[in-house]
VEXDREN-2710 file (C-alpha; in Angstrom, 1 decimal):
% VEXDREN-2710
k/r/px/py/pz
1/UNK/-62.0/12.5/41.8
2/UNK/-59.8/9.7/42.8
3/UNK/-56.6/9.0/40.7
4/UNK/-56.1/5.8/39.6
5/UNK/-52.4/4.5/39.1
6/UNK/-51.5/1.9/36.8
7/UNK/-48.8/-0.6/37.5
8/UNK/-47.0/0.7/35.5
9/UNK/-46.9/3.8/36.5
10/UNK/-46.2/2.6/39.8
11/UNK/-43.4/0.6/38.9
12/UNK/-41.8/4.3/36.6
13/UNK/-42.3/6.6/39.6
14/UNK/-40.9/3.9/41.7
15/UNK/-37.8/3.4/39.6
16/UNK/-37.5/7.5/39.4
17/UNK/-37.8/7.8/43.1
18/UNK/-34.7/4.8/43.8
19/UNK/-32.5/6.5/41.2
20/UNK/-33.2/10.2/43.0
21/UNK/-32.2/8.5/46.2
22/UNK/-29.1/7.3/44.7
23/UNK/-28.0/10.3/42.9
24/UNK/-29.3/12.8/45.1
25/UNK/-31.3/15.9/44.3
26/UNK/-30.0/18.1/40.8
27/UNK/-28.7/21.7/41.6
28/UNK/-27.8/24.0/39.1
29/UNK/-24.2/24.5/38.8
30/UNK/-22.8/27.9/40.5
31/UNK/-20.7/29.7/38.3
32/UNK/-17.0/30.8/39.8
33/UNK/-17.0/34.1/40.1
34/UNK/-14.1/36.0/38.1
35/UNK/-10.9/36.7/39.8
36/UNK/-11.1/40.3/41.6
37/UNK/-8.5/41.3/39.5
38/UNK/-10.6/40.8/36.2
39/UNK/-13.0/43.5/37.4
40/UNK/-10.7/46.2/38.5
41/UNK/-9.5/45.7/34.6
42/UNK/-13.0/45.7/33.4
43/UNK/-13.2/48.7/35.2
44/UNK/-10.3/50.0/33.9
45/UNK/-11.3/49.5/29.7
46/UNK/-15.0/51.1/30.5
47/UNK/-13.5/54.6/31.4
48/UNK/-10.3/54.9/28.7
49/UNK/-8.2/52.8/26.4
50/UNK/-5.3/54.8/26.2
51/UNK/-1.7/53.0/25.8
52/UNK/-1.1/53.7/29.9
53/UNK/-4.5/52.3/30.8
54/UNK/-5.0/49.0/28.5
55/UNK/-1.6/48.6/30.2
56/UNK/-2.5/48.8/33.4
57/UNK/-5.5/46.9/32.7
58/UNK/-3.2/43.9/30.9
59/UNK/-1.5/43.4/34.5
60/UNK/-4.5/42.8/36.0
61/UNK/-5.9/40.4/33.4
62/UNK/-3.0/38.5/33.7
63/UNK/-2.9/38.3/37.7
64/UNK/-6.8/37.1/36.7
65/UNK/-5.5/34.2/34.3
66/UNK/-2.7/32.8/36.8
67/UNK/-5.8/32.5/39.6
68/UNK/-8.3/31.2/36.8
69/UNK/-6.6/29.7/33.9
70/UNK/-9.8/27.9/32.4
71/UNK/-12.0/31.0/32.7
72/UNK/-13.0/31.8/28.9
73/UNK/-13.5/35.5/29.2
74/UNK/-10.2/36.1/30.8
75/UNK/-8.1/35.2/27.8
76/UNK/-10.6/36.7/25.1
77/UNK/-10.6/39.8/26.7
78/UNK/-6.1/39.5/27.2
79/UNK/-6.7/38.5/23.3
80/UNK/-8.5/41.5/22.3
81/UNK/-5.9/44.1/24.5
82/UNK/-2.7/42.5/23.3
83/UNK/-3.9/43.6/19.9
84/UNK/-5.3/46.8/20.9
85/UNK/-1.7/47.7/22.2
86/UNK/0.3/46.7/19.0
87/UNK/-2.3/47.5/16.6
88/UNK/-1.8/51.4/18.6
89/UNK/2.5/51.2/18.2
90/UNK/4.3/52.3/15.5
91/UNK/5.8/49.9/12.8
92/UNK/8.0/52.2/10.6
93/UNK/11.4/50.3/11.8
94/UNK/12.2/47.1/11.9
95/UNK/12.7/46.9/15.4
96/UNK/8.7/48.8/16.0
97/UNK/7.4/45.8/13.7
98/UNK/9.3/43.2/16.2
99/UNK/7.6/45.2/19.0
100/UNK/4.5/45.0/17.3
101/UNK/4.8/41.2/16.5
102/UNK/5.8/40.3/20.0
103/UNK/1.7/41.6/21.3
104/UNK/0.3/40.4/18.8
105/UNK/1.9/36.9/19.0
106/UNK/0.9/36.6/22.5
107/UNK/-2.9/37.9/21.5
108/UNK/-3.0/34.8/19.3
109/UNK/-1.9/32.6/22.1
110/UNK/-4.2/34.5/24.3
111/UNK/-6.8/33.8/21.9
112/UNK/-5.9/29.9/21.3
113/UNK/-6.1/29.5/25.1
114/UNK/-10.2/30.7/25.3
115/UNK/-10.3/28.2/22.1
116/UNK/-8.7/25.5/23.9
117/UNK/-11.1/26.1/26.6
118/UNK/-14.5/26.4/24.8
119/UNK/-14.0/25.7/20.6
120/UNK/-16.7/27.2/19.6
121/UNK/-15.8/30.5/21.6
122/UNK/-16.5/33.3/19.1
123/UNK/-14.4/36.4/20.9
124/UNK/-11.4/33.4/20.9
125/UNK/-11.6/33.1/17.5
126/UNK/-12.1/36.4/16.4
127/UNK/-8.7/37.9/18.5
128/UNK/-7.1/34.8/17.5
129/UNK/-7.6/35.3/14.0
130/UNK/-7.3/39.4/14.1
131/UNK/-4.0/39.0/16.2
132/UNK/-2.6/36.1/13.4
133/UNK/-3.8/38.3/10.7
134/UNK/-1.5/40.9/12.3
135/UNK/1.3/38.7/13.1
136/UNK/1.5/37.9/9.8
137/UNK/1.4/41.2/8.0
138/UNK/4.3/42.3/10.4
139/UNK/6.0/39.1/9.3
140/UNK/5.6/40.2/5.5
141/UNK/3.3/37.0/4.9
142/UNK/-0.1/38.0/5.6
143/UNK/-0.6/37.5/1.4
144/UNK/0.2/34.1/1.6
145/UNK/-2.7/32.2/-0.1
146/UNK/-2.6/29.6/3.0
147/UNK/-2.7/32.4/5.7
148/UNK/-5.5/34.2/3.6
149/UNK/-7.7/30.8/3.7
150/UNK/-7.1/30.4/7.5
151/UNK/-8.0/34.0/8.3
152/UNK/-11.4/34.1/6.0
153/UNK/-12.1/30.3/6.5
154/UNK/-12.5/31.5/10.8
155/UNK/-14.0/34.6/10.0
156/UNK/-16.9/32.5/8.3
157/UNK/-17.0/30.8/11.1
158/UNK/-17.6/33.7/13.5
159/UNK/-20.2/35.0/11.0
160/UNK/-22.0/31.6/11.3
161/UNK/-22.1/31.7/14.9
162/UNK/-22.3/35.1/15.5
163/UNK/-22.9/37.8/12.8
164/UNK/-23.4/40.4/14.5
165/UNK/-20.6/39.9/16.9
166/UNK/-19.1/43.1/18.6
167/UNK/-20.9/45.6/16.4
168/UNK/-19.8/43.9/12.9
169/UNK/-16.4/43.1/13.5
170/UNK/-16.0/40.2/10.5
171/UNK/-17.1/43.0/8.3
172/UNK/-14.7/45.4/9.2
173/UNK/-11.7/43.3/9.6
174/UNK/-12.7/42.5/5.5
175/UNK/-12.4/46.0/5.0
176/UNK/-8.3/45.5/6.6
177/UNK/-7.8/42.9/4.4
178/UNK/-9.5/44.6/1.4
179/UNK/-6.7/47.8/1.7
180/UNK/-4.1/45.5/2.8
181/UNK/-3.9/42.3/0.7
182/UNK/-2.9/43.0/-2.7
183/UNK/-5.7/42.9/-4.9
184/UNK/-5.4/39.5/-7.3
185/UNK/-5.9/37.7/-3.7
186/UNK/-8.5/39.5/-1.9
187/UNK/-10.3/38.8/-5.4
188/UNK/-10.1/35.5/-5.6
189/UNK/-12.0/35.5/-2.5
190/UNK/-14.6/37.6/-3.6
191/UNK/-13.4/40.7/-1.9
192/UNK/-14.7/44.5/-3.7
193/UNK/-14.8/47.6/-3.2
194/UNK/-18.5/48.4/-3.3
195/UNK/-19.3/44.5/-1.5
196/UNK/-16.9/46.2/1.3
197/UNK/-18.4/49.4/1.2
198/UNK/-21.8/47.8/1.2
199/UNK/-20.9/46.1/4.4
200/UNK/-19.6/49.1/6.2
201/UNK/-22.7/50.8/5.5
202/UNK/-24.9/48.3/6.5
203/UNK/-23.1/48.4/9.8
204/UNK/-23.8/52.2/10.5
205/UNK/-27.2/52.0/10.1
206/UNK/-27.8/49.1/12.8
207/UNK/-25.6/50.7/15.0
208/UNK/-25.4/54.6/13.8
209/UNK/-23.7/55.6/17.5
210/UNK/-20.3/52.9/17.3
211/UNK/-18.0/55.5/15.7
212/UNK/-15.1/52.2/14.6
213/UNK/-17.2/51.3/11.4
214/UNK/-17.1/55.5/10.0
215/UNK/-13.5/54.9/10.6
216/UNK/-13.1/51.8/8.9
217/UNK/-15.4/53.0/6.0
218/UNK/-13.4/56.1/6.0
219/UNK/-10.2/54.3/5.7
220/UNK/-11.7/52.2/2.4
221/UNK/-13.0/55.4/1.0
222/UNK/-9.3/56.9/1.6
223/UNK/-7.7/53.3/-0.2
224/UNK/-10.2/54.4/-3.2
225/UNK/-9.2/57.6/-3.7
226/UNK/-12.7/59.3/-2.8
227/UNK/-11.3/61.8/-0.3
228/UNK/-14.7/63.4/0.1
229/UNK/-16.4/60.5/1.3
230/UNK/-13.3/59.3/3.5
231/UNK/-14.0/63.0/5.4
232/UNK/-18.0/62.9/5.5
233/UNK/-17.6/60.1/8.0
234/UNK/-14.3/61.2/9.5
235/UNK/-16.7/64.3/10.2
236/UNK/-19.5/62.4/12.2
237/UNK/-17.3/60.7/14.4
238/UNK/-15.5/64.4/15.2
239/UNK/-18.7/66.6/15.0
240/UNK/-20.6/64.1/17.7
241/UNK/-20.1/63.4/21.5
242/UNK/-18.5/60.0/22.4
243/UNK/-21.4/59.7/24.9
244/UNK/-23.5/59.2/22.3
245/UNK/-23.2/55.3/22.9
246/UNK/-22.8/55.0/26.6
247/UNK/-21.5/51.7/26.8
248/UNK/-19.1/52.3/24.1
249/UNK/-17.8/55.7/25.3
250/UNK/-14.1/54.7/26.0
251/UNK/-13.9/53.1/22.3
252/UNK/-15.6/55.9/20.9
253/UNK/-13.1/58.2/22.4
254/UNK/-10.3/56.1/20.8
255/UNK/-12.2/56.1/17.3
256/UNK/-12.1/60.6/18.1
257/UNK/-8.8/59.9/18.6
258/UNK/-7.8/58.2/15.5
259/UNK/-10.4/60.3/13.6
260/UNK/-8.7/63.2/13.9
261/UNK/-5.4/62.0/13.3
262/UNK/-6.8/61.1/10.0
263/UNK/-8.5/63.6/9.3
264/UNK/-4.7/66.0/9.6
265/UNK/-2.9/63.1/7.7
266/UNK/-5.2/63.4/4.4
267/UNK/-6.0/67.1/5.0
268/UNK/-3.3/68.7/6.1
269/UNK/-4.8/70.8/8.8
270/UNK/-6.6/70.0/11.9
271/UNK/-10.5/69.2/11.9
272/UNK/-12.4/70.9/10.8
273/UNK/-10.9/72.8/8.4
274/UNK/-10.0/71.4/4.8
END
């Protein structure tokens, strides 16, 4: 059967083909690959993310930013370690909260930087917020009623875009504020016990294997006063190999970590006796 062309359709394919020859054929746009320094770090945080290692792994993320400063991942990922080292350092002194506040002051920049780059970056605004939120508590203002509305006003918007971002992260940084705001402000944004305990659980049982949110839960249950409850999950996380998540061993080795330092602090004794 013959096809039959109408002028018109002539005169569209015609118009297509001129502007083709003008602009030249589309290609999809390669992607530039990630500084080799960004995988020897990546390669770093999968095995351990002790003090000496997310150290080691910072130098190279930084060599990876001065070679690619627009490159998104680069900065969430400085973001997220910058954190994870002041969140690990004491803050009993003065001078340890100053040491403390120096990381997590350059985790917010880090963070602002992967904003800057893509707004709607949700690992930028999550270590951007988490590192302010820690800035600020080290600063003695994090119960400031504008800080509070900053730090739940981008953690809405992380939920929005994400909510299931990193394993339930918005829901366990509200179980931080929930223990660490005083209580007439975390109320007036809606912030309980059982909505935070809630939310905890809810995270366990779509990702049973991720040993952070028994910790966090633990933690809540330890603000409450149910000591019982604090050590059920402290238990699972020490009773079960970090392995059990294989992506997530090196954070699940941390969580043993802190487990069991926990579990001495409101025990007395070492796991697993009581």
């Amino acid at each position: 059967m013959t096809k039959k062309f109408s002028r018109r359709t002539v005169w569209a394919e015609s118009i297509g083909l001129l502007l083709w020859l003008i602009a030249g054929p589309v290609h999809p746009q390669a992607t530039k690959p990630a500084p080799q320094e960004y995988h020897q770090a990546m390669a770093l945080l999968k095995e351990r993310l002790d003090i000496p290692t997310l150290r080691q792994a910072i130098a190279f993320l930084e060599k990876a930013a001065e070679q690619d400063p627009g490159n998104e991942e680069i900065w969430c990922q400085l973001a997220w370690r910058y954190w994870m080292i002041g969140d690990n350092l004491p803050k009993q002194t003065g001078k340890e909260r100053e040491v403390r506040l120096q990381w997590f002051e350059k985790g917010q920049a880090a963070g602002e930087k992967a904003l800057a780059i893509n707004p709607k970056s949700v690992p930028g605004m999550y270590w951007s917020t988490a590192n302010m939120a820690a800035a600020g508590e080290m600063r003695g203002i994090l119960s400031s009623l504008m800080l509070a509305g900053t730090l739940f006003g981008n953690m809405s918007r992380v939920d929005r875009r994400d909510p299931y971002f990193l394993y339930g992260a918005t829901r366990r940084f509200g179980s931080e504020v929930l223990i660490r705001v005083p209580t007439f402000l975390t109320s007036k944004f809606g912030f309980k016990h059982e909505y935070t305990v809630e939310d905890l659980e809810a995270n366990i049982e779509r990702w049973p294997n991720y040993f952070d949110n028994y910790n966090y839960l633990a933690r809540v249950h330890g603000w409450a006063g149910e000591k019982d409850k604090a050590l059920l999950r402290l238990e699972f996380v020490l009773s079960h190999d970090p392995g059990i998540m294989p992506e997530e061993k090196a954070e699940n080795t941390l969580q043993q970590e802190i487990a069991r330092k926990l579990w001495k602090e409101w025990t007395g004794k070492e796991y697993p006796a009581r």
